[in-house]
C-alpha positions as a Markdown table, in Angstrom:
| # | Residue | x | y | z |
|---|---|---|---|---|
| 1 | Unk | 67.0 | 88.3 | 97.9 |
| 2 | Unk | 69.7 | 89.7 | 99.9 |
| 3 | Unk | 73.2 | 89.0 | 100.7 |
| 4 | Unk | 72.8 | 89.6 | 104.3 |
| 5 | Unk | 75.5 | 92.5 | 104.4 |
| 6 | Unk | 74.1 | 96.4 | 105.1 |
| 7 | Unk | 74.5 | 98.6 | 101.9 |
| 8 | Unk | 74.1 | 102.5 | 100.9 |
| 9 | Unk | 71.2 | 101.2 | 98.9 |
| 10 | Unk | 69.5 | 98.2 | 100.1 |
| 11 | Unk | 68.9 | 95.2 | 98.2 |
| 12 | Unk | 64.7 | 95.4 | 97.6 |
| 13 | Unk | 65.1 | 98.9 | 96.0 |
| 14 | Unk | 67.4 | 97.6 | 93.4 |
| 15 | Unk | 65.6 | 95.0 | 92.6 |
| 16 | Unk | 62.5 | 96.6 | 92.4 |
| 17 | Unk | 63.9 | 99.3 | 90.0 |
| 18 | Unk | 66.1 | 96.4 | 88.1 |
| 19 | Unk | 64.5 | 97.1 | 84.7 |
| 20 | Unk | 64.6 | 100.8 | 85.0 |
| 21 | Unk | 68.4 | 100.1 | 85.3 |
| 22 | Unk | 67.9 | 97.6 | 82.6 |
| 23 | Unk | 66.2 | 99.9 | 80.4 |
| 24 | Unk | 68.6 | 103.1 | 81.3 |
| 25 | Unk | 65.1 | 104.6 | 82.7 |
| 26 | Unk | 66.9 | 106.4 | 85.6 |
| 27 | Unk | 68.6 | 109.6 | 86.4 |
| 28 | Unk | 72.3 | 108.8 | 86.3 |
| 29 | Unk | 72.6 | 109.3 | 89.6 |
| 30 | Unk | 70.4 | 106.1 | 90.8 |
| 31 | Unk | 72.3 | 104.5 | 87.9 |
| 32 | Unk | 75.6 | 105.2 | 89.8 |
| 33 | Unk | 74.0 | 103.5 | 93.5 |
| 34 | Unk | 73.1 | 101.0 | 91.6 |
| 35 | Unk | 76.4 | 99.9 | 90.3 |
| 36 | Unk | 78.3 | 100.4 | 93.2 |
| 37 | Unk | 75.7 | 98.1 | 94.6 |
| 38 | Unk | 76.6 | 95.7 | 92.2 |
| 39 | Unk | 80.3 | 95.5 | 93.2 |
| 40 | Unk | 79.0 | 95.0 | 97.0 |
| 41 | Unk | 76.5 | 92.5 | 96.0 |
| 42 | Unk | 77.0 | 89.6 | 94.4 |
| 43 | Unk | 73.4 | 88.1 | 94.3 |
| 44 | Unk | 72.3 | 91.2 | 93.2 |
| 45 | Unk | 74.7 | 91.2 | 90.2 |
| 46 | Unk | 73.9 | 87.9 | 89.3 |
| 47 | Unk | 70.1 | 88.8 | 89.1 |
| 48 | Unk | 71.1 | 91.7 | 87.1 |
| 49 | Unk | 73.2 | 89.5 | 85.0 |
| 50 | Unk | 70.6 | 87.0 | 84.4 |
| 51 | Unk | 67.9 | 90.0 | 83.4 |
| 52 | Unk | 70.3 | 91.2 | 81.0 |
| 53 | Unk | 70.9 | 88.3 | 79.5 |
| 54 | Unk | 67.1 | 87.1 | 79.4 |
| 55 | Unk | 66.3 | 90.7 | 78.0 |
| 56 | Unk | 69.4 | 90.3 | 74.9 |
| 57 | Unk | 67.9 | 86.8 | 74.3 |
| 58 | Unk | 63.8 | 88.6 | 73.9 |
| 59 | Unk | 65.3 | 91.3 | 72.1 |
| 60 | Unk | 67.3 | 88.5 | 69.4 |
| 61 | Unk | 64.1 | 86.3 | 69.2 |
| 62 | Unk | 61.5 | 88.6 | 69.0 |
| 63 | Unk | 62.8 | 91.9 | 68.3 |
| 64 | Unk | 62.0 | 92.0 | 64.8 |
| 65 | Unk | 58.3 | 91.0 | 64.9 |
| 66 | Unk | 56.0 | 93.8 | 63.7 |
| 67 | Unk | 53.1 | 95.1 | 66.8 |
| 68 | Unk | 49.8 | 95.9 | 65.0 |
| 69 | Unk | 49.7 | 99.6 | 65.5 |
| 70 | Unk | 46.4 | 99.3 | 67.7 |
| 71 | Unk | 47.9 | 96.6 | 70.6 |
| 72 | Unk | 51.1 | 99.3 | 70.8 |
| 73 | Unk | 48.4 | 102.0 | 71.3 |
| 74 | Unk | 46.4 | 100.0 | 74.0 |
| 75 | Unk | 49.6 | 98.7 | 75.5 |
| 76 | Unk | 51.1 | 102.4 | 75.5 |
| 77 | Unk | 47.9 | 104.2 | 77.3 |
| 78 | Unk | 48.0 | 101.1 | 79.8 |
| 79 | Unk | 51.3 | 102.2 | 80.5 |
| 80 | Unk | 50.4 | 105.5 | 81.2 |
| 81 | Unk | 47.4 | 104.9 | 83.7 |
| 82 | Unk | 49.8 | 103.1 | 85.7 |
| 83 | Unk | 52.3 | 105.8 | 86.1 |
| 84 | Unk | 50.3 | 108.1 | 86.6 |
| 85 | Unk | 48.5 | 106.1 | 89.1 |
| 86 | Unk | 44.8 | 106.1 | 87.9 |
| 87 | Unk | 43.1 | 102.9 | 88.2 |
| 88 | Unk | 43.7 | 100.1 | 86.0 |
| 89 | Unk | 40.8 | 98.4 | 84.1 |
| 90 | Unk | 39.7 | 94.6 | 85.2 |
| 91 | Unk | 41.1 | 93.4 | 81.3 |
| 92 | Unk | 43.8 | 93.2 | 79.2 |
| 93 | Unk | 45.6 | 95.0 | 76.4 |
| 94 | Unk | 43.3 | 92.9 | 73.9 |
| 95 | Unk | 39.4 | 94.0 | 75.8 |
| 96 | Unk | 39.0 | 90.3 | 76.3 |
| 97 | Unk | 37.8 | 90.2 | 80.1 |
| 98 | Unk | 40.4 | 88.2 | 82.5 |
| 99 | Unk | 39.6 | 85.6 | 84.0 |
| 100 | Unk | 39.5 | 85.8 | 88.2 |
């Protein structure tokens, strides 16, 4: 998605970091591009918009169910291969092969 019109910080990076914004995962100063981008962009803003909303509706529907503590352990160290760039094994949080 782009709006067609040049910007400081293109459209693709912004929506490839949008839930690192969501999720105030970046330094303030990527926080700040991104906002400015937001008052260039109006396609950008409304993705961000409807991200935010989608992530206030999760968070009202399904933010009080309790994670057994061993899924938030193999969710969490799944997590961490992938930043840290290792190799991700071929199943998924649960050790149940997937399906190709």
């Amino acid at each position: 998605m782009s709006c067609g019109e040049p910007h400081e910080t293109d459209c693709s990076e912004v929506l490839d970091h949008l839930y690192e914004f969501l999720d105030h995962e970046m330094p303030d100063s990527d926080c700040t591009k991104f906002e400015v981008h937001f008052e260039e962009c109006s396609p950008c803003l409304e993705k961000y918009g409807l991200e935010q909303a989608v992530k206030k509706l999760v968070k009202r529907c399904c933010g009080h169910d309790d994670v057994p503590t061993d899924l938030r352990a193999k969710v969490m160290g799944r997590i961490d291969l992938i930043r840290s760039g290792q190799a991700v094994p071929e199943h998924d949080v649960t050790g149940t092969p997937q399906e190709s």
